[in-house]
C-alpha positions as CSV (number, residue, x, y, z in Angstrom):
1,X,27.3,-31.8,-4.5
2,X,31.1,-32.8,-4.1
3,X,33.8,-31.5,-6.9
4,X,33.7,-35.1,-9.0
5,X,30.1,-34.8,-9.5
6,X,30.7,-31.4,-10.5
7,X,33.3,-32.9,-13.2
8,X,30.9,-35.5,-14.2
9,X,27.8,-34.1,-15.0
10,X,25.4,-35.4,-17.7
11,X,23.9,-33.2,-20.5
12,X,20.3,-34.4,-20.4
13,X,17.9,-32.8,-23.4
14,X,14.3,-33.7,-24.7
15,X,14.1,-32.4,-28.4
16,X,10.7,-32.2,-30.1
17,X,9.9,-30.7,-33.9
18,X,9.8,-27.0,-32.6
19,X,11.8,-27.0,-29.0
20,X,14.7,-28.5,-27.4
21,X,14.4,-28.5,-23.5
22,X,18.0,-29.3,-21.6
23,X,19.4,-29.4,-18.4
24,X,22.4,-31.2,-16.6
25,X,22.7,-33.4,-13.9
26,X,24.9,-35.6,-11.5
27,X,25.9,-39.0,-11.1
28,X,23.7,-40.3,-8.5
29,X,21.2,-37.4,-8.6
30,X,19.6,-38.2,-11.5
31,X,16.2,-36.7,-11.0
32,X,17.1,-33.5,-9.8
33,X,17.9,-31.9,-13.6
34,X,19.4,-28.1,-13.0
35,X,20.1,-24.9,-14.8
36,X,16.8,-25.9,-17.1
37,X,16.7,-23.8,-20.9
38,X,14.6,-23.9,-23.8
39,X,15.6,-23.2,-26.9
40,X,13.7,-22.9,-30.8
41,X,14.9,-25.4,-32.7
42,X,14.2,-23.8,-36.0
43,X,16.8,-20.9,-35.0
44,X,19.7,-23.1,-35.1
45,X,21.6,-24.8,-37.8
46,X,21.9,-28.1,-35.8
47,X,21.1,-30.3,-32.7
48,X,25.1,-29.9,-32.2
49,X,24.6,-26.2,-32.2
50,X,21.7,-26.0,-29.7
51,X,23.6,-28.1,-27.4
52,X,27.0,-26.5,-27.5
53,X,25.3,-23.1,-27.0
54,X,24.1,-24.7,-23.3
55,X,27.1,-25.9,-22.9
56,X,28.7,-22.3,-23.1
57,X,26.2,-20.7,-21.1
58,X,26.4,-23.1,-18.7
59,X,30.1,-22.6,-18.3
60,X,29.6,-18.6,-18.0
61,X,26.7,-19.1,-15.2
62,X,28.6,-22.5,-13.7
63,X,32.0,-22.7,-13.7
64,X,32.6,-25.6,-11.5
65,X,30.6,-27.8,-13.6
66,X,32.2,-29.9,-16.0
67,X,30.0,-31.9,-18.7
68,X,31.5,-35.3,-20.2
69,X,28.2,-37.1,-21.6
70,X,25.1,-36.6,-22.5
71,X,21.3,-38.0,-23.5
72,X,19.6,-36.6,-26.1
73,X,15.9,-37.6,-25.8
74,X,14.6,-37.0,-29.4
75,X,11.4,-38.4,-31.5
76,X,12.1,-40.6,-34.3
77,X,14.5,-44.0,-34.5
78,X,18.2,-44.7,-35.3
79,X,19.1,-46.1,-38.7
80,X,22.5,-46.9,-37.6
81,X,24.5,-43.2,-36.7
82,X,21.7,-41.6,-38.3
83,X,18.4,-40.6,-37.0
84,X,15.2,-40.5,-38.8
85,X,13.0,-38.1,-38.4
86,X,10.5,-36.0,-40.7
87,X,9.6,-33.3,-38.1
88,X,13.2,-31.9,-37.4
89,X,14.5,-29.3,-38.9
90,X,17.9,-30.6,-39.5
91,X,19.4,-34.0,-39.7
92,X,21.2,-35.5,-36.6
93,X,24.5,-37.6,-36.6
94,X,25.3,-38.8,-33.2
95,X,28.9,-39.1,-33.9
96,X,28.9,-36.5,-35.7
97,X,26.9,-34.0,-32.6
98,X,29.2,-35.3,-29.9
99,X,32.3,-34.4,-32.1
100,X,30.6,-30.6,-32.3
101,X,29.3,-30.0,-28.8
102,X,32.3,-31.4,-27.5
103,X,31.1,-34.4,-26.0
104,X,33.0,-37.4,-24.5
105,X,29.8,-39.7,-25.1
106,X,26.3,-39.1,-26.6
107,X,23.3,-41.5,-26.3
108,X,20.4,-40.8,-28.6
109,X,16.8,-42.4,-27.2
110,X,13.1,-42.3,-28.5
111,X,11.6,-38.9,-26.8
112,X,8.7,-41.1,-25.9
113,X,10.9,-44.2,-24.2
114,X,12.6,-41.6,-22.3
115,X,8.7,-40.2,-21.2
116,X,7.6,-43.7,-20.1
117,X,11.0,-44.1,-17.9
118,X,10.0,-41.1,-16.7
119,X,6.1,-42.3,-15.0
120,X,6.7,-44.7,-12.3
121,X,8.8,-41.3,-10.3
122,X,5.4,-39.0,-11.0
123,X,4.6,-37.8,-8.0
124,X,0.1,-37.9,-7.5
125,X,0.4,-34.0,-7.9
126,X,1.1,-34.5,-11.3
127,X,-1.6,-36.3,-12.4
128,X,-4.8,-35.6,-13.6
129,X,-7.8,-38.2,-13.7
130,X,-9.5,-38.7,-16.6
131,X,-10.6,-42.0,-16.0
132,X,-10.6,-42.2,-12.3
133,X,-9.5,-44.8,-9.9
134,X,-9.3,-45.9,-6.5
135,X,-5.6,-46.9,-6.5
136,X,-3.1,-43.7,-7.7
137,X,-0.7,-46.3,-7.3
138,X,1.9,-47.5,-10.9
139,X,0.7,-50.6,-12.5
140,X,2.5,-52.3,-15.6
141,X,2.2,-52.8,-18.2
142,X,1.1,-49.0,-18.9
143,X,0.7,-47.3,-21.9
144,X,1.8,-43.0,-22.4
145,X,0.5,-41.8,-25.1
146,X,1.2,-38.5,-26.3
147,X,0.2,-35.8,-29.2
148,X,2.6,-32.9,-29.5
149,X,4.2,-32.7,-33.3
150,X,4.2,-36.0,-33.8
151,X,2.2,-39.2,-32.5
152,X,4.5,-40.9,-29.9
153,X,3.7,-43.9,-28.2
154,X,5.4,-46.4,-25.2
155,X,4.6,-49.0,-23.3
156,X,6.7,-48.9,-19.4
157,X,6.5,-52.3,-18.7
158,X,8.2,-52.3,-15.1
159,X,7.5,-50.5,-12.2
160,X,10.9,-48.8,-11.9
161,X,10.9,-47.6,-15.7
162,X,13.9,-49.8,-16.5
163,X,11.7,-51.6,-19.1
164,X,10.3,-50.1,-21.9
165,X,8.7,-51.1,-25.4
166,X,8.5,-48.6,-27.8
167,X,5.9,-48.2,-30.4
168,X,5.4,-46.9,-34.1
169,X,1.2,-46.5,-33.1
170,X,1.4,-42.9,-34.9
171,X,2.0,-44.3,-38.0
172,X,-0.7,-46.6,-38.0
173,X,-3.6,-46.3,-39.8
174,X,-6.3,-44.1,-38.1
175,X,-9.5,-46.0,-38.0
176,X,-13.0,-44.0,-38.4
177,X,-16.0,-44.6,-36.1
178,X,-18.6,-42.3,-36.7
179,X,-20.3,-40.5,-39.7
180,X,-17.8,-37.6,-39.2
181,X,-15.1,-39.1,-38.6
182,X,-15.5,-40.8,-42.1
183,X,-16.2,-37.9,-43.7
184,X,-12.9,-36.4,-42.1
185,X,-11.2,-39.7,-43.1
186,X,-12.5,-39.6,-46.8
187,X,-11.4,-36.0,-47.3
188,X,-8.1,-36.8,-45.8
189,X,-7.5,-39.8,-48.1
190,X,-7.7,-37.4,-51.0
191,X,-4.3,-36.0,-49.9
192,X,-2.6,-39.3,-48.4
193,X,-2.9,-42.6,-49.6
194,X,-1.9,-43.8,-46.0
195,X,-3.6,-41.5,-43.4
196,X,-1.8,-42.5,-40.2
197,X,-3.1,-41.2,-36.6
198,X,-0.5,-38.6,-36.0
199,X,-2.7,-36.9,-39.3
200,X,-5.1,-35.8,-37.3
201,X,-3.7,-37.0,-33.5
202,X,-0.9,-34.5,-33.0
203,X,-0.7,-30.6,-33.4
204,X,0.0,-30.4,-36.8
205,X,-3.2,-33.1,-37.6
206,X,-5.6,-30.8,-35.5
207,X,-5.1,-28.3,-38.2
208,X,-5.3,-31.4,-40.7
209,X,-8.8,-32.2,-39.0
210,X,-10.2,-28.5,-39.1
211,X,-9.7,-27.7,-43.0
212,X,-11.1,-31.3,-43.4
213,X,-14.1,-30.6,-41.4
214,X,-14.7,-26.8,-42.6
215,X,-15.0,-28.8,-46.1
216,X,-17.5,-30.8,-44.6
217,X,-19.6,-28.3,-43.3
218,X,-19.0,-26.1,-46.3
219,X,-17.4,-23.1,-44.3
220,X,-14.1,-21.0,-45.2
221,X,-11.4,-21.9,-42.2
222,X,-9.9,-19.2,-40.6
223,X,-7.3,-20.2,-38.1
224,X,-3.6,-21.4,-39.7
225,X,-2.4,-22.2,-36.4
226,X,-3.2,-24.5,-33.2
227,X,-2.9,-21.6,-30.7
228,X,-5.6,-19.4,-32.0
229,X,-8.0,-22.2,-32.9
230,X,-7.9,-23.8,-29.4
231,X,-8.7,-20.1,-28.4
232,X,-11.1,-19.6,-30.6
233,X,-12.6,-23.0,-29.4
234,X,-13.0,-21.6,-25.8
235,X,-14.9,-18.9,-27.5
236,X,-18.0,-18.8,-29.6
237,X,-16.5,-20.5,-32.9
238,X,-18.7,-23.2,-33.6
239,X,-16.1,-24.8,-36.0
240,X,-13.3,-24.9,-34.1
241,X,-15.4,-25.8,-30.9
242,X,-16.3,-29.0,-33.0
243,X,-12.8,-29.5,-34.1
244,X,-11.8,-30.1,-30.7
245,X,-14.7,-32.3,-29.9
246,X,-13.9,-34.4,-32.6
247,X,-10.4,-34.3,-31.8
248,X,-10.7,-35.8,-28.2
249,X,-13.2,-38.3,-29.0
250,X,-11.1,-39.6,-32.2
251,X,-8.2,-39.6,-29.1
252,X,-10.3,-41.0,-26.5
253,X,-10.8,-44.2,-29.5
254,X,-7.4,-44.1,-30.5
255,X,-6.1,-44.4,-26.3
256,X,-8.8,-47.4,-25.8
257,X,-8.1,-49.1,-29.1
258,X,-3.9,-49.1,-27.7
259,X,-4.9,-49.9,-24.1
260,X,-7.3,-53.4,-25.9
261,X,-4.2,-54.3,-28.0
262,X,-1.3,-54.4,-25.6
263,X,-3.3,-55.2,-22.2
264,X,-1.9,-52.2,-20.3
265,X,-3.4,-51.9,-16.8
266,X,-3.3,-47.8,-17.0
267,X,-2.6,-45.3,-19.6
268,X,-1.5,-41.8,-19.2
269,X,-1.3,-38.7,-22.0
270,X,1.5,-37.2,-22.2
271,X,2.5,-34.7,-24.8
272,X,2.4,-30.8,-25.3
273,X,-1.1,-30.4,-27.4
274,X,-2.9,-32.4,-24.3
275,X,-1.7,-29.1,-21.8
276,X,-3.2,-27.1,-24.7
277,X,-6.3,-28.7,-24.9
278,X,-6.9,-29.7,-21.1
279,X,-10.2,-28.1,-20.4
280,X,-11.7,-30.2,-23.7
281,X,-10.4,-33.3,-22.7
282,X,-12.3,-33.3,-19.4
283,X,-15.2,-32.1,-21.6
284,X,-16.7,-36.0,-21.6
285,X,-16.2,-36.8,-25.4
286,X,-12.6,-38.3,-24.3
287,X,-13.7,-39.9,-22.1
288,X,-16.9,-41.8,-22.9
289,X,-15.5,-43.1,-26.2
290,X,-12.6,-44.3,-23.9
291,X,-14.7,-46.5,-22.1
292,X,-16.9,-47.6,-25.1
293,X,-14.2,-50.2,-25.5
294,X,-15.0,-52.0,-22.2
295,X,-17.4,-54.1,-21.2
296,X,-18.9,-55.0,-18.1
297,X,-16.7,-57.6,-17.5
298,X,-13.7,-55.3,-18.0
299,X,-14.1,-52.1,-16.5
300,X,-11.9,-49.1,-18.1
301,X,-8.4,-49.2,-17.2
302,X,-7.3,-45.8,-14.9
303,X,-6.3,-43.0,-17.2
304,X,-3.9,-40.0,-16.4
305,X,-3.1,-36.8,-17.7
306,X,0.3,-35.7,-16.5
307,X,0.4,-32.0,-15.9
308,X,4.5,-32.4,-15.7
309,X,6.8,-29.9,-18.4
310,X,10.0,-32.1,-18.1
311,X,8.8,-35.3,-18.6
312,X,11.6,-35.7,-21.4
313,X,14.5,-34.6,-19.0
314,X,13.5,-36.6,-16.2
315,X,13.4,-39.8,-18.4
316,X,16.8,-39.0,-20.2
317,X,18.6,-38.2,-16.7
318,X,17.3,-41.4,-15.8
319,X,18.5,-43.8,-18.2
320,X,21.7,-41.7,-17.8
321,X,21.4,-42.9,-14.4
322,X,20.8,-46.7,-16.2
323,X,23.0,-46.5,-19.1
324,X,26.2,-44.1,-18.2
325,X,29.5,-44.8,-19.7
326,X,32.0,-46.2,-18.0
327,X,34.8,-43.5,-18.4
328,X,33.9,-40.5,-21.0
329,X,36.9,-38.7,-22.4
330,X,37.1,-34.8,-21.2
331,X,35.2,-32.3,-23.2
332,X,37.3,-29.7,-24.8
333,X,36.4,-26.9,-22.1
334,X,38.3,-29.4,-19.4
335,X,41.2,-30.2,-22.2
336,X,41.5,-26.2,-22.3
């Protein structure tokens, strides 16, 4: 890399409800995102504080490189400068968080448009059938769908990522198909008078789903959190074993349901609780009520699981790549 794409690099971060995941990268290198850190986003008194903190260490480890932008893949919409977002643990200005990191320019995008930018580079290592297929090949429209602390939801509608629709399908009404999942669904409805999918479709609605169903069954719950109830899943806990069942069934509906509505050719999971929850998603549950959906005369789309951490940088350093300011004033290190 020569000395001006040193002295133009691009901040590139994917924030989520409990970590922020950044990187940096060069004009004309966008896919290639270095000097990767991960930070708890609970620790720090801001967005602007997370990434000014990166930018300080980078400057220790990195000398040579000099920031002037950035794009901050994050989960929630812009309501003008503001973003809205229930799951954060702070509120985010954009003006305001390029002013404080020290940031020429700052682009704000969905976390989930800057996933489906991200699909048409995945190399075939990094997915994982569920649905198979004879063709690994990208075919658009396709939906990424993705359960981590929220519900998020895209549709990449080219086959270069440059298109992408995003979607509010977490917030949509979860629909019930069996006698459990009614049962779940009634319980639920005692609590909210809209029960949306990311209640019971994202880590914090897997807990949602197992106090519902230990009422059902009449037993005490005993796990608070998703990592020790997906362990105690793989073990000999009958409750949370169902849990999980009932999960990736409700999923594998949800993911058909999506694919029927907006006539996508593949689909793909995305999303941190899916790495958690792997081995039960190839358990058959997933996907036989997948293919319920589909008759004969429309045989299941292909669907993917991508086994790929930086989904969220790779999509943000690409619209970077798409998007990147013309000119960006110096950060403060460079005015220094």
């Amino acid at each position: 890399m020569d000395s001006s794409q040193h002295r133009n690099a691009c901040l590139v971060a994917d924030v989520g409800g409990t970590h922020a995941r950044l990187g940096w990268c060069a004009p004309g290198d966008p896919i290639n995102v270095r000097d990767m850190a991960m930070y708890r986003c609970a620790e720090h008194a801001s967005l602007a504080a997370i990434l000014e903190n990166y930018l300080l260490s980078l400057c220790s480890t990195q000398p040579g490189v000099r920031v002037t932008s950035g794009v901050v893949a994050i989960a929630g919409f812009l309501d003008g400068d503001r973003l809205v977002n229930a799951n954060l643990p702070w509120k985010v200005s954009v003006r305001g968080t390029a002013q404080e990191a020290g940031l020429g320019s700052l682009q704000v995008i969905n976390d989930f448009e800057a996933v489906a930018r991200a699909i048409p580079g995945l190399q075939r290592t990094a997915l994982v059938a569920l649905v198979a297929q004879d063709d690994p090949g990208m075919h658009s429209p396709a939906l990424v769908l993705g359960p981590g602390t929220g519900l998020g939801a895209a549709l990449c509608l080219d086959a270069q990522g440059s298109e992408v629709l995003l979607s509010e399908a977490g917030h949509a009404a979860l629909a019930a198909n069996t006698d459990i999942e009614l049962d779940v669904l009634q319980r639920l409805s005692r609590r909210w008078s809209h029960v949306d999918n990311e209640r019971v479709l994202s880590g914090n609605g897997l807990m949602h789903l197992y106090d519902a169903l230990a009422d059902v069954r009449g037993a005490p719950p005993r796990w608070k959190q998703v990592a020790p109830l997906v362990e105690a899943a793989r073990g000999d806990d009958p409750l949370a074993r169902e849990t999980l069942q009932v999960f990736c069934g409700w999923l594998g509906s949800l993911v058909g349901d999506l694919v029927l509505t907006v006539g996508a050719r593949q689909a793909y999971l995305a999303g941190g609780v899916t790495r958690h929850i792997a081995p039960f998603l190839h358990q058959g549950a997933f996907a036989r009520r997948y293919a319920e959906k589909f008759t004969s005369a429309r045989m299941p789309p292909p669907l993917w699981r991508i086994d790929h951490g930086q989904l969220g940088l790779v999509g943000a350093a690409m619209h970077a790549r798409a998007h990147r300011p013309a000119c960006a004033e110096p950060t403060h290190e460079e005015q220094a």
